[in-house]
N, C-alpha and C positions, 0 to 999 in steps of 0.2 A: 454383512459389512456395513458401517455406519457411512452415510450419505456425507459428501464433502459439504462446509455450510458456503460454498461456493455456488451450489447445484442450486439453489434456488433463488434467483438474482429478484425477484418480487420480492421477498421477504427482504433480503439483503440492505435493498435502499431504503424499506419502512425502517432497519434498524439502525440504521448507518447513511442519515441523510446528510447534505454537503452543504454547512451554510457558506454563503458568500460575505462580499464585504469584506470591510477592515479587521482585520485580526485573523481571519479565515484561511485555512487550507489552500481554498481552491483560488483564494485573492492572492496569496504567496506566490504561488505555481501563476499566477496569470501576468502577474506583476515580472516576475523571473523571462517568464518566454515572451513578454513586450519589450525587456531589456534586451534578450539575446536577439532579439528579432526573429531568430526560428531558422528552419524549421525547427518541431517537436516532436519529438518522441516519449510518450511514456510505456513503462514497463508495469506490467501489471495492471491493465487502466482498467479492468472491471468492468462497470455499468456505463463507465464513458464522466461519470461526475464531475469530475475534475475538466475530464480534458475538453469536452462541451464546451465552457466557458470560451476556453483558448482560441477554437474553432470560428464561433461566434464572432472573436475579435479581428479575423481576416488573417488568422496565421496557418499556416500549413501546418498539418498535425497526421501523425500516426502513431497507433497502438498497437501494443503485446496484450496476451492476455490467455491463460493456458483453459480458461474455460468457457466450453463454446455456449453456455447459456449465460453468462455476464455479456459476453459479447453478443448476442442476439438481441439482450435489452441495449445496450451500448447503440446500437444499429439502428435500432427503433426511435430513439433519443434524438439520433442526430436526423434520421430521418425528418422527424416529426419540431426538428429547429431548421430546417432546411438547409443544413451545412452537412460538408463531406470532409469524411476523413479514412486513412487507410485503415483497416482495425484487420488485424492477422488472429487466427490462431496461434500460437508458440510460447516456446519456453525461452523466458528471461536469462538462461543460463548458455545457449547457443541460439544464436540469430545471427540473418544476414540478410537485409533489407538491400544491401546495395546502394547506399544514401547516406548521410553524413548531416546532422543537426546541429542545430547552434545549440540547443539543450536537450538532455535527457533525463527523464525523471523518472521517478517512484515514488508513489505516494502514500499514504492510510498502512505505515507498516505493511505493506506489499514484501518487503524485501525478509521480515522475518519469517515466509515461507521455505528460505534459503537455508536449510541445515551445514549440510556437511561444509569445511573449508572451500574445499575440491568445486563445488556447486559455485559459492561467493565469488571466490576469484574466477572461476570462470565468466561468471556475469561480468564482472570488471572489467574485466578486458575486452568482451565484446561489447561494451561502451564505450571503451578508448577508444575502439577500431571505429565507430560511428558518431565521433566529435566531430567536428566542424575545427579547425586551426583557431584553439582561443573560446571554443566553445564550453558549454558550462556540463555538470553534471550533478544533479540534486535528491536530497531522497529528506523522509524523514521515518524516523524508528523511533520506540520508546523508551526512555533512557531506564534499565532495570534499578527495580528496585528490591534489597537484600528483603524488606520485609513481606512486600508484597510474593516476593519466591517464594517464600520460606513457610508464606501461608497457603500456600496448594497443596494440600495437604490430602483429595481425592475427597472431601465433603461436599456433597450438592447444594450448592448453596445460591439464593436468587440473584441476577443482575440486572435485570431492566425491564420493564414492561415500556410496549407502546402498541399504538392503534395502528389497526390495521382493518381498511374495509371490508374486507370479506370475511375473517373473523371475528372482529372486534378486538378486546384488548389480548395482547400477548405478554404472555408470561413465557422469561427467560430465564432457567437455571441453567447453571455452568456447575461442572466437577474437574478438577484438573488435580495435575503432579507435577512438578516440576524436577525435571532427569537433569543434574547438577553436571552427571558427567558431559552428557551434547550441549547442554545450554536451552535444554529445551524445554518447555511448558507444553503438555499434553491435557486435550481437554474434550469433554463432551457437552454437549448443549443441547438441551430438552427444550422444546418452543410448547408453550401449554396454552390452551382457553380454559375457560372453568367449563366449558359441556365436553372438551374434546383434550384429556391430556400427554402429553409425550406425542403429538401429534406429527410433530418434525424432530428427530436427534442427528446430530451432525459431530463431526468430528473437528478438531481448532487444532493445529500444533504449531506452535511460533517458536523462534530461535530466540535469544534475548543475546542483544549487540551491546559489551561493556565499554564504553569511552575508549580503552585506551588501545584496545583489538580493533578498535573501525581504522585507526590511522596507518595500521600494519598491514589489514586486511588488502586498503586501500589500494597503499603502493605496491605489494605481493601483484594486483590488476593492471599496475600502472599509471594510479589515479593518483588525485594529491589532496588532500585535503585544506582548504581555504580558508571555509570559515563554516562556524556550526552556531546557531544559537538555541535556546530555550522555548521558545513559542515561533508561532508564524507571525509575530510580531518584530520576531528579530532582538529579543531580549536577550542580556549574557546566557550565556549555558553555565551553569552550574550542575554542581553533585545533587541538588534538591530540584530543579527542575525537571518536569515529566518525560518530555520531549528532546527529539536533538537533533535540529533540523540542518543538514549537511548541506554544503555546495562545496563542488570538487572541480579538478581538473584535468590535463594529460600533464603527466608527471612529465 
């Protein structure tokens, strides 16, 4: 069985680091939970990236996160910034913290681990049930694109190289399919060096959320949809933009 590329949270952040600042992800999400005032929850927090900042800034904060080695670096993170935060084992799709936030988020397409309908709305709803009266609820996914599907086509082909101290540089090929009937993109990734190749293969399967299914999805949870834009700058959403960054409500 191919390894989750969740299981290896070292490599995870060399490939997928978190810039801050203006225009940034984790400036978005930090910017959002100093508006709500808090507390924060996020859903799927991983290595803690994101939600660190927030911590930092004196907001109460707690995390989801269904893999206990993201969450061990997560741990280590905050450790080592000398802030505390709740960080749980669990699944995004049923929880019950017992507590009620002024936001809840998901960040880094976290949410298109969410296949089935059944799975989504269930998440939805156990976020309504953990708003705050007027509280916010936010995510961002990537907006599909017909061409980028239609080229998964199961060819191995490269997508990124970056350094990495204890190997050096890494070489990342990716092979995928995209299954038209789930919505799903299936994929495998080969992490290579030139002395050591295929030395890590992982498995990737992401849903792909079409524009006009998120607002249906939504309400189906109970949620409402606000406002969406194109970057975490808050630029219009458009059909040509990559992104589509959600803030919701209790319906």
């Amino acid at each position: 069985m191919l390894e989750s590329l969740y299981s290896n949270a070292r490599l995870y952040d060399l490939m997928f680091p978190q810039p801050s600042g203006l225009g940034s992800r984790a400036q978005f999400y930090l910017d959002l939970a100093a508006t709500t005032g808090g507390p924060v929850l996020e859903l799927g927090c991983g290595t803690g990236s994101v939600l660190l900042p927030i911590a930092e800034r004196g907001i109460a904060c707690q995390g989801i996160d269904l893999s206990s080695d993201m969450l061990a670096r997560a741990r280590a993170k905050f450790e080592a910034s000398g802030v505390t935060a709740g960080l749980h084992l669990g699944d995004m799709t049923d929880f019950d913290l017992d507590e009620r936030f002024g936001l809840v988020f998901v960040a880094s397409n976290s949410l298109t681990h969410l296949h089935a309908v059944g799975d989504i709305v269930n998440c939805f709803r156990a976020v309504r049930r953990h708003l705050t009266p007027g509280g916010r609820f936010a995510f961002d996914v990537f907006n599909p694109s017909v061409q980028v599907l239609a080229g998964a086509d199961g060819l191995r082909r490269e997508k990124q190289r970056f350094a990495d101290p204890e190997h050096g540089e890494i070489r990342v090929d990716v092979e995928e399919r995209y299954d038209a009937a789930a919505q799903v993109t299936r994929g495998i990734w080969y992490f290579s060096t030139e002395g050591e190749p295929d030395f890590v293969v992982s498995s990737v399967e992401v849903r792909s959320f079409f524009p006009q299914e998120l607002a249906l999805l939504l309400e189906a949870g109970g949620l409402r949809l606000v406002e969406r834009f194109g970057d975490f700058e808050r630029a219009p959403f458009t059909g040509e933009t990559p992104t589509q960054v959600c803030i919701c409500v209790a319906a």
